[in-house]
N, C-alpha and C positions, 0 to 999 in steps of 0.2 A: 418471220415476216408475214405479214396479213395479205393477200390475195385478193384485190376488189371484183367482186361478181355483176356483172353488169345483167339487170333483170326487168324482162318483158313480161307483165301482167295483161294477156287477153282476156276480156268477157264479152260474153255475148247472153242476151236474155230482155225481157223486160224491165228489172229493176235496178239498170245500173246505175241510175242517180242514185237510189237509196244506198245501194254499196258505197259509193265514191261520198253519199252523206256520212255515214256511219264508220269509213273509215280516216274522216278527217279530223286535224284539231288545229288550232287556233294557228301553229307553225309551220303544218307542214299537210301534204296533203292525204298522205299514207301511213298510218303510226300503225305499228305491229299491235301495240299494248290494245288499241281500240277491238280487237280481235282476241288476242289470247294476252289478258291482262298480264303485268309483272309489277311488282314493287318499283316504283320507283327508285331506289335502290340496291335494283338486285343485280346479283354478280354476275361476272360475264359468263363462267358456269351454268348460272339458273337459264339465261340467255338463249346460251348453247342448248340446253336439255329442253327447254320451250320450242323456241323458234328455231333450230337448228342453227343462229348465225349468232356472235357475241355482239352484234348491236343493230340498231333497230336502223329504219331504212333508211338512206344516205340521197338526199339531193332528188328526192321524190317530184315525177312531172306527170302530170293526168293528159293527155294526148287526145282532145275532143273529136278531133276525126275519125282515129278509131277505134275510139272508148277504151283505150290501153293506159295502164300508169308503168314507168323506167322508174328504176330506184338503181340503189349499189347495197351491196351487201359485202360480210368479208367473211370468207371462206367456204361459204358454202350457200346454197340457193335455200330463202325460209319455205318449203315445200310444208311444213305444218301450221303456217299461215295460210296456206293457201287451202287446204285441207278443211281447215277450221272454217275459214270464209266461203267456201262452198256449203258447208252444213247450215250457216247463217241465213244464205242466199240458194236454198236447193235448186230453184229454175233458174239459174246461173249457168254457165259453162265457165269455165275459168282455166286458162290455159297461160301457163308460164314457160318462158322460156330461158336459160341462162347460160353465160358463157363466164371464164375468169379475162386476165389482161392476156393471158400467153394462148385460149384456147382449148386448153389440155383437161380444162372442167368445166362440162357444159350438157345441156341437155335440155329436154322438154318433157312436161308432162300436164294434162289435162283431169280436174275436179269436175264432178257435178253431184249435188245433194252427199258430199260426202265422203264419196267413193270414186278412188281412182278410174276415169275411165279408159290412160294409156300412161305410158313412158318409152322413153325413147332417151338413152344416153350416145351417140356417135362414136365409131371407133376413133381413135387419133389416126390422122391422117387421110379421111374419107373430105368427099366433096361434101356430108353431111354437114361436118365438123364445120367445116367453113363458111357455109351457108346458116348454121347457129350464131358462130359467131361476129358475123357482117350484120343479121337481123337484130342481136343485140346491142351492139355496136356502134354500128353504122357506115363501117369502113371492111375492106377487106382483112384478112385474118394475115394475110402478108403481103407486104407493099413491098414492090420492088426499090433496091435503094435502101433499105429500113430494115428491114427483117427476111428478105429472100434476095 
């Protein structure tokens, strides 16, 4: 069963109309393929070995206040999108953030021209953890009543 990843794209820099131009297409606001192309047909394999996630971004919103786009991904965060997109955009900063539905995968890590400039995955069970997951989110990571 697939895992939706719920994922914060920060940039910060002078050209983030051009990124947010260049990674759009007629449907949607954020296509992976605009970045690290793929057949339009290719399997969810090639997907995986590309962008690290078997399908391209899900329910993509660009957030003008503070020039962040939220997608979903499944199973895991595209960190080689975001990798790539730094190299496109070298005065970029680019910092992603990601959690799953349960929490238990999530993390943060920050691109500029290329190269990692941090990571940061939370251990389970820290205040971090929670604080990833509420920023991705939007809600707490356990609601009383719901899940605690």
């Amino acid at each position: 069963m697939a895992n939706y990843i719920q994922n914060v794209l920060l940039m910060e820099g002078m050209n983030i109309q051009k990124v947010c131009n260049s990674v759009r297409r007629s449907d949607t606001v954020f296509d992976f393929t605009t970045i690290l192309p793929l057949p339009e047909n290719a399997s969810p394999e090639a997907k995986i070995k590309c962008w690290e996630t078997k399908i391209n971004a899900i329910g993509a919103v660009f957030h003008e206040k503070d020039k962040s786009f939220s997608f979903q991904t499944l199973n895991a965060a595209p960190i080689p999108i975001i990798e790539a997109l730094s190299n496109q955009f070298p005065d970029c900063l680019f910092t992603l953030r990601w959690a799953d539905e349960g929490g238990g995968i999530c993390g943060e890590t920050a691109y500029q021209n290329g190269r990692e400039q941090y990571s940061f995955y939370p251990a389970d069970g820290t205040r971090w953890q929670e604080e990833l997951y509420e920023l991705c989110w939007g809600q707490p990571m356990y609601m009383k009543g719901v899940n605690a």
